[in-house]
C-alpha positions, 0 to 999 in steps of 0.5 A: 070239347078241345084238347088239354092245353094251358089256359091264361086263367082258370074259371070258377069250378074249373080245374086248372090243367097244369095238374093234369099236364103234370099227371099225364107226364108222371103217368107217361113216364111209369108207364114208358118205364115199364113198358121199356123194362118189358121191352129189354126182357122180350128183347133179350128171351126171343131176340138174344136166346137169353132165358129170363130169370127173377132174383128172389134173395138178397145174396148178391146185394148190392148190385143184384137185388130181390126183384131184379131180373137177369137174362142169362146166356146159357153156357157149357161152363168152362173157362170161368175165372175168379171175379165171373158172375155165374148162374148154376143149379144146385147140385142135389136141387131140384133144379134150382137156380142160384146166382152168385160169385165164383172166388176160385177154381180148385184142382179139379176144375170145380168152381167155389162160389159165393153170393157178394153180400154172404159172409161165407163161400158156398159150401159146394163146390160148383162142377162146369156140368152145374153151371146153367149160363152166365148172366148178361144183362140186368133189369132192375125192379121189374119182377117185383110184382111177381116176386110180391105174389110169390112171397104173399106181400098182396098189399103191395102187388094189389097198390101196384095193379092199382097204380098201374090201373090208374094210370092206364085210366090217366091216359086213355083218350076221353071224349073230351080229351085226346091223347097226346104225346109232349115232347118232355114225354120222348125226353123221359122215355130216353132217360129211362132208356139209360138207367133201366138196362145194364149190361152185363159184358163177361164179368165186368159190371159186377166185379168190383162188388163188396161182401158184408164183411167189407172185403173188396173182389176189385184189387189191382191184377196182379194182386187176388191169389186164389189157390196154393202149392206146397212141394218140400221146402218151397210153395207157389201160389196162382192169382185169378189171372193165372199168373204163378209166384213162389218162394222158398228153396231154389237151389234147383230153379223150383221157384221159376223166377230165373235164378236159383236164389231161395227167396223168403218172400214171393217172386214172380215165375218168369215168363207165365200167364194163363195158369190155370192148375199147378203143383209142386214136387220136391224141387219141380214145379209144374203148371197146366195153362188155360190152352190145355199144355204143361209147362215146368221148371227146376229140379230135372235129374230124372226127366220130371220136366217131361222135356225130353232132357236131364237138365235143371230149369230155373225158368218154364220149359213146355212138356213134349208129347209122348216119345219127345214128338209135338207138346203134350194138350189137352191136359185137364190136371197135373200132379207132382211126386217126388221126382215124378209128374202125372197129367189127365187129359180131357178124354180121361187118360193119364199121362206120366213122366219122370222116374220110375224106379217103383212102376210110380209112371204106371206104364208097366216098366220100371223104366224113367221116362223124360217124356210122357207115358201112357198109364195103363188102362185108365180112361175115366180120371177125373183128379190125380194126386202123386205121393213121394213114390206113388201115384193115385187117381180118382175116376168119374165113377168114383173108384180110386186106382193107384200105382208104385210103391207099397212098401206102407199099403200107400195103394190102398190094395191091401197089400203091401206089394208094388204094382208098375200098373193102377190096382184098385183102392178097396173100398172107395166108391166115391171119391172127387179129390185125391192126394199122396203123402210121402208114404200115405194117400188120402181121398174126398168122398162124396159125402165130404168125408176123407178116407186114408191108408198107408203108413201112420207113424204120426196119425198121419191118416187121422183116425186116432190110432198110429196103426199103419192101414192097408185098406182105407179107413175114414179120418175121425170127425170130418164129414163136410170136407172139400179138398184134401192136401197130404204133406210129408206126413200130415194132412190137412182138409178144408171144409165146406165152412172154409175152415182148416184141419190138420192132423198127423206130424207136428214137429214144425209147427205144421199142423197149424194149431200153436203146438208141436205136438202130434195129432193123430185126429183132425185139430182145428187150424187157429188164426193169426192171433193163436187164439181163435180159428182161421176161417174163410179159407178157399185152398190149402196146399200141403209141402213136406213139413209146411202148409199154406192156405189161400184165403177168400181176401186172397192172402196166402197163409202158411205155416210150419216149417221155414228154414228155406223161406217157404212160408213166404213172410220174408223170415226163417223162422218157423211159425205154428200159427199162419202168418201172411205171404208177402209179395216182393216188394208188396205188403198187400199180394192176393193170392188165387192158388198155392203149392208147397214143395219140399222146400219153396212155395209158388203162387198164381195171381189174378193176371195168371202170373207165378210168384215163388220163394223158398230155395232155389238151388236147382232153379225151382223158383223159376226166376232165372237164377239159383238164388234163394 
């Protein structure tokens, strides 16, 4: 009785060992394999703190698959950009976990999500409290086993255990036979070693994934824009990097490029990176950065800057503290008016600057203010939105709370008289988005229904009728909204199917739908072509007469009014269909947020950087120059 080893020939009835020696190195390598597969999950549940979790869908294919098994690192949830792999619970689930892609952050810090191999976005929004953790190392195959048992594929599962019993059987030790470890066998088990475990570092290894429909999330930094801005005749867009261009008007430096050039195409906002949320007055831009601080520039004849002066900004200045001492932190939201500017921060208070001629900075005076002020008794916002000379907030118990002007019941009071301090909306239990028009307010419920009132001379409000409403009333035919932008006088939502509605005043081409007539119902916004619908849209932000959309490929849409170059697609002319915003000298900008002013727009890029076109008169491309 020896041990197996290779003999010069092979006697009658004998059977030769190199079919045995070749069993035991395939039975030792399954079972290493497995074995170290093991060995990684144990290690990073008890060793790391990290929770095991099995894939059982194909939503993240091809980089995670049915399964896989990933170990996830809990996480409070904050701080996540576009590109990051994240774990969460459903919201409204039992508990159920899902993995998959986040594609943007919309005005309220929430997250948009979608699984790399799903032709759509989810169509909830994901808020930091649903986020379970952020997966930090993939282990391939391992919970196939228990993923066939759970779905009932017993064949498989029974050959696995077979297999498995077989080769346990292979190389248990005989009483003619030790066992014996070659040194092929260590060779093998370091080869497992490398291609078994795949570390999962930030967002990094699975960043460069593909959807079904081809579309990369891999473009070059600067390039993923993934939200959008429309202030009166210019427009801004954010990328995923936090990075900030605009385009449009710039006579008061409101694109932020330096100059006050209107530009018809996007430029770069000077100086900036890390935005995280923007907004866009008339002719002012403003952003909140990832540390918490606001920084604006352009138009600063009322202290809309918030940085304790009168004077215009063609590229950013930080907001000071209130009474002009330290800088303003801690901000969660910012919200542009008129000539005004509101921010929330972390512990629900608000915060507003600006002119105050109408009570629209909520502190009880009628009194401009060149640094922050504290709006009275609100301690719960959660989102803000400023109409042309009002104020509105959403709090987390879902009531809404507006002040300022009322002269149309834009504060939803039922009146029509102005209040320098919040008054509570009527009939609004919960809300989680909020925006003011010129002269009307609109709200997302948390049914995914929007609720407007004020003035409704162009169906601005969406309820089939022209008549003006002092209390809110719900906008025909919406019921899966997820955000909510109001122009001048229209409005448009986007839905959890990402596509666009828009309703209210036409005349420019606005409304998105190939007309210029009036709507006084949501109408589906069309395609580049006119002929079907625009789908795929992640953000829509509304200017005076414009609107722009940022899509999950990460190009800018807009539509409507031009005549500044706020459309951002290098021309003056209006268009009623969206055609892409184009990039300075770049035929392929992707963008990651945008918003419209009265006439420029401004966009943030992947890099945290701002791209601005449209008029710049008054430095609102933030360029550094007046020049459009």
């Amino acid at each position: 009785m020896g041990e197996l080893t290779n003999t010069p020939a092979v006697e009658s009835g004998q059977v030769p060992a190199w079919p045995l020696r070749l069993s035991f190195v395939v039975s030792a390598f399954y079972l290493y394999t497995l074995a170290w597969l093991g060995a990684w999950v144990l290690f990073g549940a008890l060793a790391l703190g990290w929770d095991p979790i099995l894939i059982t869908s194909g939503s993240m294919e091809p980089h995670i698959r049915p399964g896989d098994m990933i170990l996830v690192q809990q996480s409070a949830g904050e701080d996540l950009s576009p590109g990051s792999v994240v774990t969460f619970t459903l919201p409204g689930s039992d508990g159920e976990l899902i993995t998959h892609r986040v594609q943007a952050v919309d005005s309220r810090g929430r997250y948009l999500t979608k699984g790399d191999a799903n032709p759509t976005g989810d169509s909830t929004p994901i808020s930091p409290t649903d986020v379970f953790g952020v997966p930090r190392l993939l282990v391939s195959v391992i919970g196939l086993p228990i993923l066939w048992l759970r779905t009932g594929e017993l064949l498989m599962a029974g050959l696995w255990i077979g297999a498995t019993a077989a080769t346990a059987t292979t190389l248990w030790p005989r009483s003619d036979r030790t066992l014996r470890v070659p040194a092929s066998s260590v060779a093998v088990l370091l080869i497992s070693t490398a291609v078994i475990g795949t570390a999962i570092p930030s967002n990094a290894a699975l960043s460069s994934a593909t959807t079904n429909s081809g579309d990369s999330f891999a473009a070059s930094a600067w390039e993923r824009f993934v939200s959008v801005v429309g202030g009166e005749v210019h427009s801004c867009g954010v990328n995923d990097e936090g990075k900030v261009w605009c385009w449009g008007r710039n006579d008061k430096g409101q694109l932020g490029d330096g100059t006050t050039d209107d530009r018809t195409v996007p430029v770069e906002v000077t100086g900036l990176s890390g935005a995280a949320r923007m907004t866009a007055g008339s002719s002012h831009s403003c952003v909140v950065k990832d540390d918490a601080t606001v920084w604006c520039w352009g138009l600063n004849d009322e202290g809309q800057l918030g940085d304790n002066t009168g004077t215009d900004q063609s590229s950013p200045v930080q907001t000071v503290g209130a009474g002009g001492s330290g800088f303003l932190t801690a901000v969660t939201d910012v919200a542009a008016g008129d000539t005004h500017t509101c921010a929330i921060k972390t512990d629900g208070t608000v915060w507003c600057w600006g002119r105050n001629d109408k009570g629209q900075l909520g502190d009880g005076t009628t009194t401009n203010r060149t640094t922050p002020a504290q709006v009275t008794g609100i301690t719960t916002a959660v989102a803000v939105g400023a109409g042309l000379k009002h104020t509105c907030v959403a709090t987390s118990t879902g009531t809404v709370h507006c002040w300022g002007l009322n002269d149309h019941s834009q504060l939803g009071d039922g009146t029509t008289t102005n209040r320098t301090t919040p008054t509570q909306a009527t009939g609004i239990t919960t809300a989680t988005d909020i925006s003011g028009g010129e002269s009307h307010t609109c709200a997302v419920t948390g049914t995914g229904t929007v609720h407007c009132w004020g003035r409704n001379d162009k169906g601005q409000l969406g309820d089939g009728t022209t008549t003006n409403r002092t209390t809110p009333t719900q906008a025909t035919g919406i019921t899966t909204a997820t955000d909510i932008t109001t122009g001048a006088k229209h409005t448009c939502s986007t839905t959890s199917t990402a596509t666009v509605y828009c309703w209210g005043l036409n005349d420019k081409g606005q409304l998105g739908d190939g007309t210029t007539t009036n709507r006084t119902t949501p109408t589906t916004v069309v395609d580049e072509t006119g002929t079907g619908t625009l789908t795929g849209i992640l953000l829509t932000g509304a200017g005076h007469n414009h609107t722009c959309a940022a899509h999950t490929t990460h190009t800018i849409y807009c539509w409507g009014l031009n005549n500044n170059g706020q459309l951002g697609n290098g021309t003056t002319n209006n268009t009623t269909t969206p055609t892409p915003a184009v990039a300075l000298g770049r035929s392929d900008a992707e963008f990651v947020s945008v918003v419209g002013g009265e006439v420029h727009s401004c966009g943030v890029n992947d890099e945290g950087k701002v791209w601005c076109w449209g008029r710049n008169d008054k430095g609102q491309l933030g360029d550094g120059t007046t020049d459009d």
